[in-house]
Each structure stands twice: as structure tokens, then as C-alpha cells.
C-alpha positions as CSV (number, residue, x, y, z in Angstrom):
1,X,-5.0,-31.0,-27.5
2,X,-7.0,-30.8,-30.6
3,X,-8.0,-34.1,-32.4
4,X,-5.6,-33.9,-35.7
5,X,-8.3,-35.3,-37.5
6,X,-10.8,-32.0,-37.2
7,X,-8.1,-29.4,-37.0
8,X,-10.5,-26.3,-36.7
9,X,-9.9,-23.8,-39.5
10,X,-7.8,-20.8,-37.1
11,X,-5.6,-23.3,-36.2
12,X,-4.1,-24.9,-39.3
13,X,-1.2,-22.7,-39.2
14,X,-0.3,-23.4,-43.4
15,X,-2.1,-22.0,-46.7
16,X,-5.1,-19.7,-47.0
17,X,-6.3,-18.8,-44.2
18,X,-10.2,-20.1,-44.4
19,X,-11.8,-17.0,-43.5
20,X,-15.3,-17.7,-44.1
21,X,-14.9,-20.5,-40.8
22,X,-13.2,-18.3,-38.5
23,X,-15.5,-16.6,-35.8
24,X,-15.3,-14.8,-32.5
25,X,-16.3,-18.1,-31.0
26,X,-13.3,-20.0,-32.4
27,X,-11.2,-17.3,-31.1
28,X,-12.2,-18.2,-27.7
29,X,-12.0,-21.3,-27.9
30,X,-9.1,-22.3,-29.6
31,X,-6.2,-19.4,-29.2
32,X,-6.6,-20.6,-25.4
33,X,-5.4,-24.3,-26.5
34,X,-2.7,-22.8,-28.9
35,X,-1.4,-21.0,-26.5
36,X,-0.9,-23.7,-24.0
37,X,0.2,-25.8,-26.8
38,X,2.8,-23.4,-27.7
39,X,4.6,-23.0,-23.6
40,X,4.5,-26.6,-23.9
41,X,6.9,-27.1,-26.9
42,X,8.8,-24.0,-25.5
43,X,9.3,-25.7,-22.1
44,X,10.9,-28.7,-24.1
45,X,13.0,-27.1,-26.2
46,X,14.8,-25.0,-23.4
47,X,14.8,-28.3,-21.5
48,X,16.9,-29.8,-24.3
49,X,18.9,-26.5,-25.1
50,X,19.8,-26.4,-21.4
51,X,20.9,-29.9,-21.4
52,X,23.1,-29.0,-24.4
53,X,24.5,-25.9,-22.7
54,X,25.3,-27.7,-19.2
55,X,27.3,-30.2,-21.1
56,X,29.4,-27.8,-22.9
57,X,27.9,-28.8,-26.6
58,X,28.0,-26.3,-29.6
59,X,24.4,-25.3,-29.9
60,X,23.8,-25.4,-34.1
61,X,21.6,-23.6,-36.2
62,X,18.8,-26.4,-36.4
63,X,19.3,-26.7,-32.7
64,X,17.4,-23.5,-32.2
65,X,16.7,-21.1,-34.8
66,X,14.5,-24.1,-36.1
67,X,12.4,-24.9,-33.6
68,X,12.0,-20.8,-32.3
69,X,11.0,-20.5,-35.9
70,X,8.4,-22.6,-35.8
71,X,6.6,-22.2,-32.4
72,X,6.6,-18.7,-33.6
73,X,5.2,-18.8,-37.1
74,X,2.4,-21.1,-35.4
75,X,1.0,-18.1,-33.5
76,X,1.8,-15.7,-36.0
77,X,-0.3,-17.2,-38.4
78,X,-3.4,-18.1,-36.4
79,X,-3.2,-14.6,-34.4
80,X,-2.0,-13.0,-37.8
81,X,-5.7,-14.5,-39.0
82,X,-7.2,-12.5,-36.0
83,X,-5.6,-9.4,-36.1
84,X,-6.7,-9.5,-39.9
85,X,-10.0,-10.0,-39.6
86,X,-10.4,-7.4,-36.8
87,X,-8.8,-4.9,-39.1
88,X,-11.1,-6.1,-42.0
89,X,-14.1,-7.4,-40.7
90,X,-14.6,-5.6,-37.5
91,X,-17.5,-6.2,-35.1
92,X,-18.7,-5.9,-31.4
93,X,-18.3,-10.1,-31.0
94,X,-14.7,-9.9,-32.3
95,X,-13.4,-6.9,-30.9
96,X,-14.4,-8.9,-27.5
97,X,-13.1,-11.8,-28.7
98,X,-9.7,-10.1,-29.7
99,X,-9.3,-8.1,-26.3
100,X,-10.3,-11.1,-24.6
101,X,-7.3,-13.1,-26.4
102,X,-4.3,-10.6,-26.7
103,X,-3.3,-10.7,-23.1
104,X,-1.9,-14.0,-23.1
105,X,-0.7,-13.9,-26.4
106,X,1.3,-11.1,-25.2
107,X,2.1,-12.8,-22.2
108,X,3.5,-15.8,-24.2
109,X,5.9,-13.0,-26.4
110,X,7.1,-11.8,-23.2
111,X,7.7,-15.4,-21.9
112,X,9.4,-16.6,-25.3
113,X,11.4,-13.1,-25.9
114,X,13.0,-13.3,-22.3
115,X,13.9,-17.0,-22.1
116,X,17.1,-16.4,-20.9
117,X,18.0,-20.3,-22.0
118,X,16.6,-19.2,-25.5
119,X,19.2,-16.2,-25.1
120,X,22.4,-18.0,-23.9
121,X,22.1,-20.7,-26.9
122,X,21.6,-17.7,-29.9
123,X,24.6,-16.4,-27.9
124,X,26.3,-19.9,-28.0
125,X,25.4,-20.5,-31.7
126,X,27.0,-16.8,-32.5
127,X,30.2,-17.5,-30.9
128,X,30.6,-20.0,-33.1
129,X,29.4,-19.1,-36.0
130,X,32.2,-19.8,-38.6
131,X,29.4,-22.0,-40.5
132,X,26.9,-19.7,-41.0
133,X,26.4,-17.8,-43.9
134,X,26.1,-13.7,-44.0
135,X,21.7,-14.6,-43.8
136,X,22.0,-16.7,-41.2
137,X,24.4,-14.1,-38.8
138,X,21.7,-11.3,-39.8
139,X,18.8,-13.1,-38.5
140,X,20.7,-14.0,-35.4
141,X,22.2,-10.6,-34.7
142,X,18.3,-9.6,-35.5
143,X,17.0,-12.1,-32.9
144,X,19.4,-11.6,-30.2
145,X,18.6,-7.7,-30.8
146,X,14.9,-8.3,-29.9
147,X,15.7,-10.2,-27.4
148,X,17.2,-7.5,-25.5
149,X,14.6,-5.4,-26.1
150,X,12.3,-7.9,-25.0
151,X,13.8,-7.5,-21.8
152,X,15.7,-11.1,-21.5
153,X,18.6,-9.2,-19.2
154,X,16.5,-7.6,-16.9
155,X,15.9,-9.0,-13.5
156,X,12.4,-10.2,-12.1
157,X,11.1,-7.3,-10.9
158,X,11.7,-5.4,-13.7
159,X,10.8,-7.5,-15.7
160,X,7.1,-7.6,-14.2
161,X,7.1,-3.6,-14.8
162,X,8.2,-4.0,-18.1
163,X,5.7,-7.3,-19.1
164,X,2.8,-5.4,-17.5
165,X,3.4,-2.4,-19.5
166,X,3.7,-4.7,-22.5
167,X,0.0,-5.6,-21.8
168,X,-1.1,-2.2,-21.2
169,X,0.5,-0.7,-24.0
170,X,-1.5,-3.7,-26.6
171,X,-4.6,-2.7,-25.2
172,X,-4.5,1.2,-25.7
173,X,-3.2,0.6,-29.3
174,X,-6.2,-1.9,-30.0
175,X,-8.5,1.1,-28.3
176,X,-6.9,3.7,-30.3
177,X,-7.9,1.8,-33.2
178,X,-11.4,0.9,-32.3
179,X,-11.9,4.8,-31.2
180,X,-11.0,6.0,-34.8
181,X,-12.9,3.1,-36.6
182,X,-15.8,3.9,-34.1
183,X,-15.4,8.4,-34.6
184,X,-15.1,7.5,-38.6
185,X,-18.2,5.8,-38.7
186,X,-20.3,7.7,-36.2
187,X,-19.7,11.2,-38.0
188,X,-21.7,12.6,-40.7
189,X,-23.4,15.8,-42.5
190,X,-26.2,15.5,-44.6
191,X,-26.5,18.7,-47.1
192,X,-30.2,19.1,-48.4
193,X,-29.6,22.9,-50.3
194,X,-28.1,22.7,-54.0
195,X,-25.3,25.9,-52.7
196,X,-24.0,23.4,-50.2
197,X,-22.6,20.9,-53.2
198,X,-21.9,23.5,-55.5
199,X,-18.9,22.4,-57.4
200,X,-19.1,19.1,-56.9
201,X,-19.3,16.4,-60.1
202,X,-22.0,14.6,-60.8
203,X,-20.1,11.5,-59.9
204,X,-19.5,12.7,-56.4
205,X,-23.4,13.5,-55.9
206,X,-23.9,9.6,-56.9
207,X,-22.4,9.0,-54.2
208,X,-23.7,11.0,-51.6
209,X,-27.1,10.6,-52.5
210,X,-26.4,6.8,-52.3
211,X,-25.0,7.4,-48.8
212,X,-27.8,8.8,-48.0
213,X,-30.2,6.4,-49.3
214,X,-28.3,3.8,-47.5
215,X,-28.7,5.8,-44.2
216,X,-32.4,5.4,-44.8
217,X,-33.1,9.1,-45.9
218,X,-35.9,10.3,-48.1
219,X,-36.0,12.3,-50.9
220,X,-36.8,15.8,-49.9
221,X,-40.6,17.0,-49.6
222,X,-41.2,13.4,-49.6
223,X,-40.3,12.6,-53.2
224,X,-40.8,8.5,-53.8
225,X,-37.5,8.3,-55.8
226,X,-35.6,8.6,-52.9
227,X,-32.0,10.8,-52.4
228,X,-30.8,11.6,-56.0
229,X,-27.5,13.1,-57.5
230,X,-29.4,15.8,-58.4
231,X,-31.5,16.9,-56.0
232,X,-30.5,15.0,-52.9
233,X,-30.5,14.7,-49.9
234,X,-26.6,14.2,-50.0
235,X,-24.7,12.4,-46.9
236,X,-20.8,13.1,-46.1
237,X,-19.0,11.0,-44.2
238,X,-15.4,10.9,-42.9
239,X,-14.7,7.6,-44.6
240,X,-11.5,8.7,-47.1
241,X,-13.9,8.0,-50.3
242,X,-16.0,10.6,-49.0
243,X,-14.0,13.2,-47.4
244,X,-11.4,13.6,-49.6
245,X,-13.3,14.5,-52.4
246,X,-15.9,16.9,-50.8
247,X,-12.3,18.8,-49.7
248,X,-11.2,18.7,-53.4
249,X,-14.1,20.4,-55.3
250,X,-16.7,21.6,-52.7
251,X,-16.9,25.7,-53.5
252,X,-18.7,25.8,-49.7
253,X,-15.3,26.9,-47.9
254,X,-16.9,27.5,-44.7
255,X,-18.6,23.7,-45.6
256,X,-15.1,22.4,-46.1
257,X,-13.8,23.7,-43.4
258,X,-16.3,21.9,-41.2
259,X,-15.3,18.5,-42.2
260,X,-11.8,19.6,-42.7
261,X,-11.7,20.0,-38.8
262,X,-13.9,16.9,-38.4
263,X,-11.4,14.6,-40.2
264,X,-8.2,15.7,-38.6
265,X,-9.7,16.0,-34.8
266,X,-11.9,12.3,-35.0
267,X,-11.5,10.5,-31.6
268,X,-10.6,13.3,-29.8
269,X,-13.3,14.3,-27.8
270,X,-15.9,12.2,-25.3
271,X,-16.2,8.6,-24.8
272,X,-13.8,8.2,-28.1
273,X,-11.1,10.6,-27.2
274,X,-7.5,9.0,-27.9
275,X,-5.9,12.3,-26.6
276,X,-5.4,10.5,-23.3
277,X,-4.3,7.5,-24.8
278,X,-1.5,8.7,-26.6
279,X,0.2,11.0,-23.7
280,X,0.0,6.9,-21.8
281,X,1.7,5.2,-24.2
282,X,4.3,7.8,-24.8
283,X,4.3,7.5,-20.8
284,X,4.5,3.5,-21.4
285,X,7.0,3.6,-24.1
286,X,9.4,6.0,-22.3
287,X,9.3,3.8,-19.0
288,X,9.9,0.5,-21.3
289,X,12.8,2.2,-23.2
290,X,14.5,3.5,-19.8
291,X,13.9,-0.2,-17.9
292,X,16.4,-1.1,-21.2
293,X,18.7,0.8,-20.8
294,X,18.0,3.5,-23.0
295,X,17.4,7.7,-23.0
296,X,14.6,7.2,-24.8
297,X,12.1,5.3,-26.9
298,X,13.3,7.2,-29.9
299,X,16.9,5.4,-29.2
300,X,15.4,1.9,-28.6
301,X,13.8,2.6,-31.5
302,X,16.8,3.4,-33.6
303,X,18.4,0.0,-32.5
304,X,17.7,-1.7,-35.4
305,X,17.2,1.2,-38.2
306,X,20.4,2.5,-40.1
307,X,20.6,6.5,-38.7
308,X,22.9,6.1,-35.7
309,X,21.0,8.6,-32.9
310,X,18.4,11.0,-33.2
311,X,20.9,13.8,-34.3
312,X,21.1,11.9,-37.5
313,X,17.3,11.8,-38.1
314,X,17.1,15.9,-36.9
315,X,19.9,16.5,-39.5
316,X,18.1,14.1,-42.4
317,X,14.8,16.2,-41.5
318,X,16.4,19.8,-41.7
319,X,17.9,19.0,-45.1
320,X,14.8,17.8,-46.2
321,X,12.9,21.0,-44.8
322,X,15.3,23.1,-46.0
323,X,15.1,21.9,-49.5
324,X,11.2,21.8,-49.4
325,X,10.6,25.4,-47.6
326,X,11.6,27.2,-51.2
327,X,9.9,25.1,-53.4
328,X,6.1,25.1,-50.7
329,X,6.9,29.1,-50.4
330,X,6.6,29.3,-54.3
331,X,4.2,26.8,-54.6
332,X,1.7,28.9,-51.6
333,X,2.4,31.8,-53.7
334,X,0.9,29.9,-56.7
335,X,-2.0,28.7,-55.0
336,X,-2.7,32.5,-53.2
337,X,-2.9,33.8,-57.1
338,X,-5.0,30.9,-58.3
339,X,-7.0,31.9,-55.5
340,X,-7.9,35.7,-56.7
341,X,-8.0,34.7,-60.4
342,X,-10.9,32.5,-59.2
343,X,-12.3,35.3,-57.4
344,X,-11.7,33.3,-53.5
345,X,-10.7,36.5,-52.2
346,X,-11.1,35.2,-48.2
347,X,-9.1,31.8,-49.7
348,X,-6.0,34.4,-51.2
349,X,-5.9,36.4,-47.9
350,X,-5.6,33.9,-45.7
351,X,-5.1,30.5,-47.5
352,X,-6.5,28.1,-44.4
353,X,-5.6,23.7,-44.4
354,X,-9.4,23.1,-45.7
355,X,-7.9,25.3,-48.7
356,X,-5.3,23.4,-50.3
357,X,-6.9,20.5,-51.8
358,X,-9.8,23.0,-53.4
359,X,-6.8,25.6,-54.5
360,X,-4.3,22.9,-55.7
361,X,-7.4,21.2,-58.4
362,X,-8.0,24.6,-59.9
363,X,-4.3,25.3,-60.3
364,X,-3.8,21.9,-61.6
365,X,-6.3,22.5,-64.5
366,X,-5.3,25.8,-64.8
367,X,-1.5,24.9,-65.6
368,X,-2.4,21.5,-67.2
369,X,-5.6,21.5,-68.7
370,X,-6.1,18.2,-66.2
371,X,-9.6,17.4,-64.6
372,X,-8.9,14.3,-62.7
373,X,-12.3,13.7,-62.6
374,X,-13.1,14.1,-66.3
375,X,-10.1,11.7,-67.0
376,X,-11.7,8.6,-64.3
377,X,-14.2,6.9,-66.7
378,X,-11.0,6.2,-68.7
379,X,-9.4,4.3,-66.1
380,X,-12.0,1.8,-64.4
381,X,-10.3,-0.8,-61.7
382,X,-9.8,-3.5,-63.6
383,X,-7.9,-1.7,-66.3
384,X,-6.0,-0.1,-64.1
385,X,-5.1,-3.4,-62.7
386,X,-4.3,-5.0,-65.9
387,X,-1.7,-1.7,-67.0
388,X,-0.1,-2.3,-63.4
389,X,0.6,-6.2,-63.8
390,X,2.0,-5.6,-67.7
391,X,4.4,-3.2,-65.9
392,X,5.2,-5.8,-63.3
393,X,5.7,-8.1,-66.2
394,X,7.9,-6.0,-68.0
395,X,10.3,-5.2,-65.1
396,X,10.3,-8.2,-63.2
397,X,9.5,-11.0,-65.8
398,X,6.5,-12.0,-63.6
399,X,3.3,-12.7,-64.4
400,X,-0.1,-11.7,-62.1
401,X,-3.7,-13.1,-63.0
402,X,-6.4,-13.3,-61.0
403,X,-6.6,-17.0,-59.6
404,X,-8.4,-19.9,-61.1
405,X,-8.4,-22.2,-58.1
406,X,-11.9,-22.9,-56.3
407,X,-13.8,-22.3,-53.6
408,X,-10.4,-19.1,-52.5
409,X,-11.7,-18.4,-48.5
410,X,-12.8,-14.7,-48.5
411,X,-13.6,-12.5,-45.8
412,X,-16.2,-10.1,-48.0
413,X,-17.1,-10.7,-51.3
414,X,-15.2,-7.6,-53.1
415,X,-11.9,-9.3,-51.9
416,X,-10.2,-10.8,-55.4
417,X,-7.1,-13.6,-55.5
418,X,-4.6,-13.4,-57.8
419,X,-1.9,-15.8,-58.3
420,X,1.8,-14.3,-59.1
421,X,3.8,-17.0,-61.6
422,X,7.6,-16.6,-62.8
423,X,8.9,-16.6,-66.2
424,X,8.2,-20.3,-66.7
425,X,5.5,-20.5,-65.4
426,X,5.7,-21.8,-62.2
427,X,3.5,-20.0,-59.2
428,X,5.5,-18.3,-56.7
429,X,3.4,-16.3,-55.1
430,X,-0.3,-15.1,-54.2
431,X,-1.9,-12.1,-52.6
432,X,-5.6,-10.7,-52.4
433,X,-6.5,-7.3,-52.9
434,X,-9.3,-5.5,-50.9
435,X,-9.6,-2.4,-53.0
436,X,-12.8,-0.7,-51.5
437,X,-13.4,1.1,-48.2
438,X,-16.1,0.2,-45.6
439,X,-15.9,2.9,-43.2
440,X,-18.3,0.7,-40.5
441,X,-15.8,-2.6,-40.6
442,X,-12.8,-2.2,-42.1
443,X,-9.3,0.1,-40.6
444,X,-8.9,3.0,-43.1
445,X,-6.1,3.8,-44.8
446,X,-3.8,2.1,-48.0
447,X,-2.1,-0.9,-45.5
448,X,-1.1,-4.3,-46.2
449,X,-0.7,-7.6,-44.1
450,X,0.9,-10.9,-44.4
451,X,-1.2,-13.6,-45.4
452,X,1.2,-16.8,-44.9
């Protein structure tokens, strides 16, 4: 056990997270000891539910959902600080260290999700649950849910089919990731002739030609300066800062087409292709939901959503298609004319995915007299920021600031605080915000996690 005294930083388990002090080698050294920590308190509280239950007692609230909810919240916050920092900060040493870690914590899941004396006392506190309140029955009916689906009422052999495709199934979604992170970072196309950017802003080339100084390029015929905006070399990457704007404004169609087909096929070929991994977890998922009792995944899956079965989603989806097919037909028809006026005769004959972006900007300022880029000086981060928290103000009588207090743990240094306070004042709330992309480190995308 883990002097009290010199509680390492990954295991505190309340408040900011101290980022900075969390490494790959306190991963290994310290989930281990949590983890044995946590089947230790799980042993004694089904010993003490099970004496409740053999003596015919009425299993309370505090009996059970207490205790569940806080061996739980203990490894959701130290492994929730893992998983976060291997979405934001990854590396080599802490992918190991997280592969090396996630089997037993998803051996632990499995063991807590299918304590069957866990089960039989939520079922004892639900038959008599004439104290609860309309919360308190949700969460239960929510926990007894995922219990099932845990597998609590399958017997032992199943159960070791199900728990081992558990494990399999964490470790091809943590390669899936890596293998996107990795085909993002490993791709790129630098552009050395002026027709190859045509149509690009000036902002745009900043960028590139930074990319490529970054990538150690020199300028070309050996210019001291180094990559410029204006006469490069220019580096494109697949990272979303990158791509999507080449796709936008490039005039090079056969250009945009390249790293059109680049972005939507990474990790799909060679030592990074996910193709296989996807047809074995559908594989994995299908056997899981089947083990359960169920057709399907999609039906274990619809469990705890509000459509009833999947003809309910089919129909939802065909009303939506059929109310979006006029409105894309007219707006393809839009696009096709934009296209001749504009004189991309092989773009209006056969309007191609690495089209739309390109088409849709020059039919936007066309129609609207709107250049997005034209309007960006005029909203820098920070004021966008400061216009999004008066609207929060306004509609939810809350105020955001960035935070005062010292010394805020960060895992890079663009990561900002900001404290959330209610209409007297009082802090409620805080949450950071990790606006920029780092296509080498950090999972793509616009995603949030929980913090505490």
C-alpha cells in the first residue's frame, strides 16, 4: 500500500489532475498497486453485502451504491488521467505503458461488472425501493442495465469467452487509434512549383512554408531565408489544420484529389492498416452481443438509448434522407453551375468528393459576398472566446474567466484554465481548453474528456 504521506501524483484520485508529475514510469508502477487496492475493498464489500443478503436484511442505498461509487470513481480518475494523456500527449514510453496497464484494468471491470453478489443487492435495494427518489431508481435501473451487459448472468465459461473478448476488443481500439495518430503524422506532400498552391491565401502559405521549415527543409536553390509563404517550399500534411484548408481553396484539382484520397483512406494500408481491425471487432462485438442474449450488437446497443429496435433508427434515417435528398439534388445542381461559371469544366461534368469543399467556397462568395478567410483577422481566439462566454452569461447567468489560481498542472503549455462562477459568485465549475492541433501527439478531432 502506498505510504498516505507521499501519495504519488496519478493516484490522488480528487482535484486537478497534476499532469506535469505523471509519467509512463508511474503508470507502471502505481496502476499495478491501485488495482490490487481496488479487488481488495471489492472483496470486503461483497463480504459484508453477502452477509446482509444471507440474513435476509434490506440492502440500502449507502449500503451499496456508495461504496460501488467510490471504488469506481477511484480508477476512473487515475486511468481517466492516463487515457488523457495518451490521447493528448502521446508517445512510444506511454503507449507501452498504457498497453501494458489496460489489461487488468479491464480485467478488474469485468470482475466488478459481473459480481453476481454486487448484482443480487442492486436487485435487493430495487425491490424495495419505495425510498428512493426518481434519480436514485434511474441510476440503479442504469447500473443493473450494465451489469447485464457486463455479463453478471452468464455462466463460467462464457463468461471467460466473453472477458477475453473484452480484452481483445480494448486492445484493437487502442491500435486503431495509434494507427491513425501514427498514418496522420507519417503522411505528407511538399509542393515546390507556384501552380501547385495556386489559389491558396497568403495565410495558408504561412503555414505551409512553416511546416516545412519545421521539417527541416530549405529554401529552394538553396536560398538562406529558408521556406517562405511566397516562394516556398510548402509542406501538406493530413493534420485537420492542414488538409482541410488545401481542399477549400487549392485550384490544383488533380492536387486535391491526392490528399483528398490520402485523408479519407489513412491507416489502411501496410503495417498501419485498421481494415483488419475493424472486420475483428465487428467479429468481437457480434460474439459479445450474442453470448447476451442478443441478435446483434446494434440491439445491445439500443438497450439503453430511447429508439426501441433498429427499425426505429432505419425509419428515423429514411425520413431524414428523404428530406435531405431534395434539398443536396438542388444544392449539387448549384455547385455544377458554380462550377462552369468558374470555368472548372472537368469539376461541372463530373463534380468528384475532393470537389465540394473547393465548389461550395466559390458559391459561398458568389451568393454572399463572404470570404471566410478575408473575415479571420476579425476574429482572433481570444475574442472569439470572450463573445462565446458573454453568450454563456447571457443565457445561463454564468460567468467564465480564465483562472487566477497558481501553479494550474498542464500537460503542454497552449492548454488554458478557466474557472466557471454562478450568478453570485460562487465557483462551480472549471475546465481547460486545448484549442490547437499537434498532429505528432495529440488524437485529432473536436473531442472532450472528463477531468474530475
Amino acid at each position: 500500500m502506498v505510504n498516505k504521506k507521499e501519495i504519488p501524483s496519478i493516484l490522488a484520485g480528487k482535484g486537478i489532475p497534476n499532469y506535469q508529475e505523471i509519467n509512463p514510469d508511474d503508470i507502471n508502477n502505481y496502476i499495478p498497486i491501485l488495482i490490487k487496492e481496488l479487488n481488495r475493498d471489492l472483496t470486503s464489500l461483497e463480504k459484508e453485502l453477502e452477509e446482509k443478503i444471507n440474513q435476509n436484511l434490506v440492502i440500502s442505498w449507502d449500503d451499496v451504491m456508495t461504496p460501488i461509487h467510490i471504488i469506481g470513481e477511484r480508477l476512473r480518475w487515475s486511468w481517466g488521467v492516463v487515457s488523457h494523456l495518451n490521447a493528448v500527449c502521446n508517445s512510444s514510453e506511454l503507449r507501452d505503458s498504457y498497453s501494458k496497464q489496460q489489461p487488468e484494468i479491464i480485467r478488474f471491470g469485468n470482475r466488478f461488472g459481473q459480481s453476481e453478489v454486487i448484482y443480487n443487492s442492486l436487485v435487493n435495494l430495487c425491490n424495495n425501493s419505495k425510498n428512493l427518489n426518481k434519480t436514485q431508481i434511474r441510476i440503479l435501473t442504469k447500473e443493473l442495465l450494465t451489469m447485464k451487459n457486463s455479463g453478471v448472468g452468464l455462466n463460467s465459461s462464457k463468461k471467460d469467452i466473453f472477458n477475453s473478448s473484452s480484452q481483445k476488443l480494448a486492445e484493437l481500439s487502442n491500435n486503431f487509434s495509434n494507427n491513425v495518430l501514427d498514418a496522420t503524422k507519417n503522411w505528407s506532400l511538399l509542393l515546390t512549383k507556384p501552380e501547385e498552391i495556386e489559389g491558396l491565401p497568403i495565410r495558408i502559405l504561412e503555414n505551409y512554408a512553416r511546416s516545412a521549415k519545421d521539417a527541416g527543409e530549405k529554401g529552394l536553390n538553396g536560398e538562406s531565408t529558408g521556406p517562405t509563404p511566397e516562394k516556398g517550399p510548402w509542406l501538406i500534411s493530413l493534420d485537420t489544420p492542414s488538409y482541410i484548408p488545401f481542399i477549400t481553396y487549392s485550384k490544383n484539382r488533380q492536387l486535391r484529389e491526392i490528399i483528398y484520397k490520402a485523408y479519407v483512406s489513412r491507416a489502411s494500408d501496410g503495417l498501419l492498416d485498421n481494415k483488419k481491425i475493424i472486420e475483428e471487432i465487428l467479429c468481437l462485438r457480434t460474439k459479445q452481443a450474442k453470448i447476451l442474449g442478443y441478435k446483434n450488437w446494434t440491439d445491445l446497443s439500443l438497450e439503453s438509448k430511447m429508439a426501441k429496435d433498429t427499425k426505429e433508427v432505419e425509419q428515423l434515417l429514411e425520413e431524414l434522407r428523404a428530406a435531405a435528398m431534395v434539398v443536396a439534388k438542388n444544392e449539387l445542381r448549384e455547385l455544377k453551375e458554380c462550377a462552369l461559371r468558374n470555368g472548372a469544366s472537368k469539376e461541372a461534368e463530373n463534380i468528384a468528393p475532393w470537389d465540394i469543399s473547393y465548389l461550395s467556397e466559390k458559391l459561398r462568395q458568389e451568393k454572399y459576398d463572404l470570404d471566410k478567410e478575408a473575415l479571420r483577422p476579425w476574429f482572433p481566439l481570444p475574442q472569439v472566446l470572450n463573445g462565446l462566454f458573454k453568450l454563456c452569461e447571457k443565457l445561463f447567468n454564468i460567468k467564465v474567466v480564465a483562472s487566477k489560481k497558481l501553479d494550474i498542472p498542464k500537460w503542454h503549455n497552449d492548454v488554458t484554465l478557466f474557472d466557471v462562477f454562478d450568478q453570485d459568485g460562487t465557483e462551480i465549475a472549471s475546465f481547460y481548453l486545448d484549442p490547437y492541433s499537434r498532429s505528432a501527439t495529440k488524437r485529432g478531432g473536436a473531442w472532450m474528456d472528463e477531468c474530475l
